[in-house]
C-alpha positions in Angstrom: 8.2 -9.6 -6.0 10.9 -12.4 -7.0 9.2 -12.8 -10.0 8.8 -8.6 -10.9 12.3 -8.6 -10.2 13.1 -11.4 -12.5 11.1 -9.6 -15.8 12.2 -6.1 -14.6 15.5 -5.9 -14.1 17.7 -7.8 -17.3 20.5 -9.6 -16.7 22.5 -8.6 -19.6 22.0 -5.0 -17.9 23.4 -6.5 -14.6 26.5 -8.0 -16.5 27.2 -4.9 -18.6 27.6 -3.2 -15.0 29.9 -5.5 -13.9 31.9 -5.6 -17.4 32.3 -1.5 -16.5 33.1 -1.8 -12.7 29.8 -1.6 -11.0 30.2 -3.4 -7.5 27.1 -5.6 -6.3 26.0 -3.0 -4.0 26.2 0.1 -7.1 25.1 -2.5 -9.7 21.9 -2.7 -6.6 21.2 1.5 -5.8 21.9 2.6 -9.0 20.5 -0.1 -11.5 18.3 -2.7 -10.2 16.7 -0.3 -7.0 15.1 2.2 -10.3 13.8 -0.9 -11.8 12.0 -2.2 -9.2 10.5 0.9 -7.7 6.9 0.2 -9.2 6.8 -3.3 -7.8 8.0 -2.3 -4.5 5.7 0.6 -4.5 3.2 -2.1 -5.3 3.5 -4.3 -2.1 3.8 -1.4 0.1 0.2 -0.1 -0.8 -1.3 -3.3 -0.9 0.3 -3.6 3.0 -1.0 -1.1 4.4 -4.4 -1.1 3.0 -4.2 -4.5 4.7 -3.3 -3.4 8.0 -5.1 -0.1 7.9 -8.5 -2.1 6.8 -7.5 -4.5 10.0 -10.3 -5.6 12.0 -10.5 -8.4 14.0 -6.8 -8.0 15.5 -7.2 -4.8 16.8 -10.7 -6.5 17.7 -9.4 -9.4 20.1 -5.9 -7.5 21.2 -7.3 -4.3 22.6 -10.2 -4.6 25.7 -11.0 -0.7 26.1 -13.3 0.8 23.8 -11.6 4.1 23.4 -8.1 1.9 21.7 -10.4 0.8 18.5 -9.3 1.9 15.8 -11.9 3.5 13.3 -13.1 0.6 11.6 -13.4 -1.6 14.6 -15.2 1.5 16.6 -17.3 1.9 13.1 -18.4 -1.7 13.0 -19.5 -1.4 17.0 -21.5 1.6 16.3 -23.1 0.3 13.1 -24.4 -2.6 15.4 -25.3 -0.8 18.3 -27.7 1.4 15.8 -28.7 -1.7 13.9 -30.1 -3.0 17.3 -31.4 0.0 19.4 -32.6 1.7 16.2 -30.4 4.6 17.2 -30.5 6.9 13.6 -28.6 9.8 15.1 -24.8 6.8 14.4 -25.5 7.0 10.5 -24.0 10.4 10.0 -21.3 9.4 12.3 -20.7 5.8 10.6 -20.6 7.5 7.0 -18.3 10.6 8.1 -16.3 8.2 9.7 -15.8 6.2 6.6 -14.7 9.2 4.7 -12.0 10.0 7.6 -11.2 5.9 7.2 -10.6 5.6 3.5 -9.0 9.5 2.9 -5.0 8.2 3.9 -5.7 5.5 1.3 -6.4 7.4 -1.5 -4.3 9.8 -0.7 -1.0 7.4 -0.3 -2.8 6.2 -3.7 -2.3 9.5 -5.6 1.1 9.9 -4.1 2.3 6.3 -5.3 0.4 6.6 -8.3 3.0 8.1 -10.4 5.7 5.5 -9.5 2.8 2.7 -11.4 2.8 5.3 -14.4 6.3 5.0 -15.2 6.3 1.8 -14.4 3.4 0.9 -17.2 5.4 3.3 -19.3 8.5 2.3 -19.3 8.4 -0.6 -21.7 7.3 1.6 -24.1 10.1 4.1 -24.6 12.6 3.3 -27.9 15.7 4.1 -27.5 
């Protein structure tokens, strides 16, 4: 992020706010906060994809079964019907991979706009 924040936000744009009066905490909301939207959008998919995809915390922190979240609880019943040859899980394992990966994509097509101006903001001539 320090160094999104270095290439998207100019310092001769930070300056020119203080030459008119901006304090540091304007010069911040107003200025710098718009610029760095995409970026900050950014790291906040990529974290929680990483802790919604979590799987061996929730594995070693919880005991009970019924506390798993779905993709622990997916990876116990994939191996209980990998080893009692139990076909009746698949439907269960594959529907509950589409209820696992549906808040991903859609957080992704609500963020994705914010990586669209971003991409399109170096091209605009003023």
């Amino acid at each position: 992020m320090r160094t999104y924040i270095g290439l998207s936000v100019p310092r001769e744009l930070v300056d020119a706010a203080r030459i008119d009066g901006a304090g540091e905490t304007r010069i911040f909301f107003k200025i710098a906060l718009p610029l760095m939207v995409p970026g900050l959008m950014t790291v906040l998919l990529l974290s929680v994809v990483g802790v919604w995809n979590n799987y061996f915390l929730p594995l070693i922190i919880f005991s009970e079964n019924n506390k798993f979240p779905l993709t622990v609880g997916m990876g116990l019943w994939s191996q209980h019907a990998t080893t009692s040859g139990d076909q009746n899980l698949y439907p269960l394992i594959v529907m509950g991979g589409l209820v696992t990966i549906a808040p991903l994509i859609i957080l992704f097509l609500i963020l994705q706009r914010y990586w669209r101006s971003g991409m399109l903001l170096g091209s605009i001539a003023n």
